[in-house]
C-alpha positions as CSV (number, residue, x, y, z in Angstrom):
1,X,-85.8,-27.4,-24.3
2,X,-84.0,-25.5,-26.4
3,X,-82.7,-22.2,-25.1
4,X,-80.9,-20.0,-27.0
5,X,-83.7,-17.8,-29.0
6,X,-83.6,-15.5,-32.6
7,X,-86.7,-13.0,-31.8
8,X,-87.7,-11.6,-35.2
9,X,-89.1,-8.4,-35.3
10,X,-87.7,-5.8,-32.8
11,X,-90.2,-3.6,-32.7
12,X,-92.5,-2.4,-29.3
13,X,-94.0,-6.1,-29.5
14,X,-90.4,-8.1,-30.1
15,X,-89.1,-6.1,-27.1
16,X,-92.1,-7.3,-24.9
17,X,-92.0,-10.8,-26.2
18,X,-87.8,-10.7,-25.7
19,X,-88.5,-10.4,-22.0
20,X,-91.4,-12.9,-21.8
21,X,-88.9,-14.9,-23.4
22,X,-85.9,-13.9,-21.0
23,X,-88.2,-14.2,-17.8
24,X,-89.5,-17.7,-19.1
25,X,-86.0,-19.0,-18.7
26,X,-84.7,-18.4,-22.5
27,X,-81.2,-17.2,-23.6
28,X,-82.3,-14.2,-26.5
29,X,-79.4,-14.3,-28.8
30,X,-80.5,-11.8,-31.2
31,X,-83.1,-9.6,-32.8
32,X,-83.8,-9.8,-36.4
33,X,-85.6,-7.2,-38.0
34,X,-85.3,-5.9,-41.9
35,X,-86.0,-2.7,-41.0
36,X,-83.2,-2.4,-38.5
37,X,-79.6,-2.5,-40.8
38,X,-77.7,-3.4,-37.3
39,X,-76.5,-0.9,-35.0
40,X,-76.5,-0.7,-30.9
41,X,-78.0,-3.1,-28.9
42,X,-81.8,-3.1,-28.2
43,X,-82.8,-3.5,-24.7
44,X,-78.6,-5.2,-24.4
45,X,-79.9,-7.7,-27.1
46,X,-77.7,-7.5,-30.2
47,X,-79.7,-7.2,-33.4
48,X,-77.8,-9.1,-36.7
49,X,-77.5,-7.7,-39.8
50,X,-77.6,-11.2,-42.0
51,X,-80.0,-11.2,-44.3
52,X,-83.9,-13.8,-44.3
53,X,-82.7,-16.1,-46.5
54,X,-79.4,-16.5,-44.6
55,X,-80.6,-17.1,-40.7
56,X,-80.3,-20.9,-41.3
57,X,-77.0,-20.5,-41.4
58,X,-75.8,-17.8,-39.0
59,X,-78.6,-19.2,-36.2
60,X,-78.6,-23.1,-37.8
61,X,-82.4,-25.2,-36.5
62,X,-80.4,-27.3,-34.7
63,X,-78.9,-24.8,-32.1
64,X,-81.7,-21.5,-31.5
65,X,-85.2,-21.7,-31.5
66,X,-87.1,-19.2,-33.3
67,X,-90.1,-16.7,-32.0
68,X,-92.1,-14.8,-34.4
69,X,-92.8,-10.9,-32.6
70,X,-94.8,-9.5,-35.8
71,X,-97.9,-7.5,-35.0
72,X,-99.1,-8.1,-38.1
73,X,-101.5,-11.2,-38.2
74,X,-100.5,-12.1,-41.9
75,X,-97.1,-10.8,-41.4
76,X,-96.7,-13.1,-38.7
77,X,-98.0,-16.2,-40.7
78,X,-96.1,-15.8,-43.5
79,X,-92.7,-15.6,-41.3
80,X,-94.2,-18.5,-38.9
81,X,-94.5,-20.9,-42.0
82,X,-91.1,-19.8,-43.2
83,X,-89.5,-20.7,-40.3
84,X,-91.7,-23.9,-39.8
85,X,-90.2,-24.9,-43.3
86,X,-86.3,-24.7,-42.2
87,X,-86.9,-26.7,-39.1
88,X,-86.7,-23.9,-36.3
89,X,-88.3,-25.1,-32.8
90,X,-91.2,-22.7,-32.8
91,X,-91.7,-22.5,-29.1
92,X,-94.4,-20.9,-26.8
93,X,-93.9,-18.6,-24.9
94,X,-95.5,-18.2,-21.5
95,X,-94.6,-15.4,-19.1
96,X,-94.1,-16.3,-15.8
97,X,-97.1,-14.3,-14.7
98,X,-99.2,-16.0,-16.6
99,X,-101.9,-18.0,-15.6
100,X,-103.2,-21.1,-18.0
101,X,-105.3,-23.7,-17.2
102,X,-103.6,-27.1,-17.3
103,X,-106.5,-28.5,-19.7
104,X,-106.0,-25.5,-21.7
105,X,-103.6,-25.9,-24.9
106,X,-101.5,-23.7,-26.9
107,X,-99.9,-24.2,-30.2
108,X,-96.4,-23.5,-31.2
109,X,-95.3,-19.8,-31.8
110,X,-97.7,-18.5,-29.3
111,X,-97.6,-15.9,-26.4
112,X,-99.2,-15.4,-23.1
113,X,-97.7,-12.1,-22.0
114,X,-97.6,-10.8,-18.4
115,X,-101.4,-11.3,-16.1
116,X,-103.1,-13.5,-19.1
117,X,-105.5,-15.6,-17.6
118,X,-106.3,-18.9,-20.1
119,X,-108.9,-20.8,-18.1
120,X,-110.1,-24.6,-18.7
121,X,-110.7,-26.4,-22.0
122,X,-109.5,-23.3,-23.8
123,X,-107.6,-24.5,-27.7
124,X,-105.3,-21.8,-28.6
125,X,-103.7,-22.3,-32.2
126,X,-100.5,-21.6,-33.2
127,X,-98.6,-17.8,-33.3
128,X,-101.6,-16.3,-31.3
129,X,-100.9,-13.1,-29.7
130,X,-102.2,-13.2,-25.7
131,X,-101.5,-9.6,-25.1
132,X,-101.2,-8.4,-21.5
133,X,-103.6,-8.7,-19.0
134,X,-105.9,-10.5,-21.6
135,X,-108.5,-12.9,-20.0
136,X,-109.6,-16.2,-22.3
137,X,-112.3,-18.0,-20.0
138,X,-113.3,-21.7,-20.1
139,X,-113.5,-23.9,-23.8
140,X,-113.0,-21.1,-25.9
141,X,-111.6,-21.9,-29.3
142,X,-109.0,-19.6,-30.8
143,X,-107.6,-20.1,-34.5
144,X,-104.3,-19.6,-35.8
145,X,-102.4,-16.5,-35.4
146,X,-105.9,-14.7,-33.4
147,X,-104.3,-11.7,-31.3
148,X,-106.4,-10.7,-28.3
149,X,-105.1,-7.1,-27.4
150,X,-104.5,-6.0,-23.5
151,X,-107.0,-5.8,-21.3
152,X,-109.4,-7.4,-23.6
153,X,-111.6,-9.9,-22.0
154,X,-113.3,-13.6,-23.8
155,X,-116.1,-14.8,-21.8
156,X,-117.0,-18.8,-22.1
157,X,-117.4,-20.7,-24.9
158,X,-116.0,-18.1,-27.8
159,X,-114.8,-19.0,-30.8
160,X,-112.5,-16.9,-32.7
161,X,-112.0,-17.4,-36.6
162,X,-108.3,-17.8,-38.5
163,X,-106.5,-14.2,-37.7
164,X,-108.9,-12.4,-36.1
165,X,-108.3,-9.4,-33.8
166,X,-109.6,-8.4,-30.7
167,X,-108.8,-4.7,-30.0
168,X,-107.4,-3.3,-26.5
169,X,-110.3,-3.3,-23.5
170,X,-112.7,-5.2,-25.9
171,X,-115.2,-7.5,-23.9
172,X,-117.2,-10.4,-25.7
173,X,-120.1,-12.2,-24.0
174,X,-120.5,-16.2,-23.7
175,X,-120.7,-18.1,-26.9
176,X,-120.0,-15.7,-29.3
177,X,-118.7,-16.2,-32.8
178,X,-116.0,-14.3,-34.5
179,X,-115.1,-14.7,-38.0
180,X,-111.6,-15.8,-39.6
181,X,-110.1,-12.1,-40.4
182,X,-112.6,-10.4,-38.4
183,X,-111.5,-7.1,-36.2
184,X,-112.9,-6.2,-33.1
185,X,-112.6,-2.5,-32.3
186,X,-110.8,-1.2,-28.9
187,X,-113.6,-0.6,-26.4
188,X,-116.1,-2.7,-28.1
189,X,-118.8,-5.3,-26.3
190,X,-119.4,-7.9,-28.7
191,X,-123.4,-9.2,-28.0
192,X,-123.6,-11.0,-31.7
193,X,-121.4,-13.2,-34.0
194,X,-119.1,-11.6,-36.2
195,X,-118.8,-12.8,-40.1
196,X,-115.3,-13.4,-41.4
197,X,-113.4,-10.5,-42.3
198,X,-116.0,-7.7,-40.8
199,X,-114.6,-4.8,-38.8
200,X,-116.8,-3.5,-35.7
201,X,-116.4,-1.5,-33.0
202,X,-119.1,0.3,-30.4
203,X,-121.4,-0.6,-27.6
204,X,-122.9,-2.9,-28.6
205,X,-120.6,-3.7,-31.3
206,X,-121.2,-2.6,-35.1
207,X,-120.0,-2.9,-38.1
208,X,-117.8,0.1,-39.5
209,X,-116.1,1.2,-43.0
């Protein structure tokens, strides 16, 4: 395994995912992050000042990996397939807390942060977010770049949609549906499938403007 790692995006969820990444075993060379224009360290990690276009170069495929940190869902995708098309090692990141299911799988560019729990059969695409002390319970199905917030809790059988979001403390019961886009408010318990792109939130869940 590769193990010298570019984190991009140094924000609260880069710094988190730098020491996921740093407690998994991997060497965090740098932070990139356009809104940073270099400066002191963050966290002791230095942060570069070369520009997107030129990371190839000054952190070449062949000798760092690269991890995706962006919040964003769409953010995230868009830098995922960039570095995808360069030939970065997308790698996932599991911290050491963690605890996934060996039946379970995970694509590249995700994270399990610290106390997930992935239990058996689970899929979980590529650059998913597993956000601390989330819970994804047996044979759920989880799309590309789906962020489940902390605390929030997938019972059996779920299947969440192409960049959905499932806020902080959220619960939703067995064999629920949630659509590509979809967001699931913080708090929410979610007793009915969601359509793509709909925004709830509430107990039960509803839909909101």
């Amino acid at each position: 395994m590769n193990k010298s790692l570019l984190i991009i995006g140094a924000g609260g969820h880069g710094r988190v995912c730098a020491e996921a990444a740093q407690a998994a075993g991997w060497t965090v060379a740098a932070f990139f992050d356009e809104a940073i224009k270099g400066g002191l360290p963050i966290n002791n990690i230095p942060v570069t000042t070369v520009e997107l276009k030129e990371l190839h170069t000054e952190f070449p495929p062949g000798s760092h990996a690269v991890f995706i940190a962006i919040g964003s869902n769409n953010d995230r995708r868009g830098l995922f397939e960039y570095a995808r098309d360069l030939g970065y090692e997308l790698p996932v990141i599991i911290h050491p807390s963690a605890q996934i299911s060996p039946s379970a799988i995970i694509g590249d560019g995700s994270v399990a942060l610290a106390n997930v729990v992935v239990n058996a059969n689970s899929r979980i695409g590529a650059y998913c977010i597993l956000n601390t002390a989330c819970t994804v319970d047996h044979d759920n199905v989880l799309d590309d770049g789906t962020q489940i917030c902390p605390g929030a809790h997938l019972a059996g059988s779920v299947i969440c949609g192409r960049l959905a979001f499932v806020g902080t403390g959220a619960n939703v019961i067995p064999g629920r549906k949630i659509g590509g886009g979809a967001v699931i408010g913080a708090g929410s318990l979610v007793a009915t499938d969601i359509p793509h792109g709909h925004r709830v939130m509430g107990n039960p869940a509803k839909p909101i403007e």
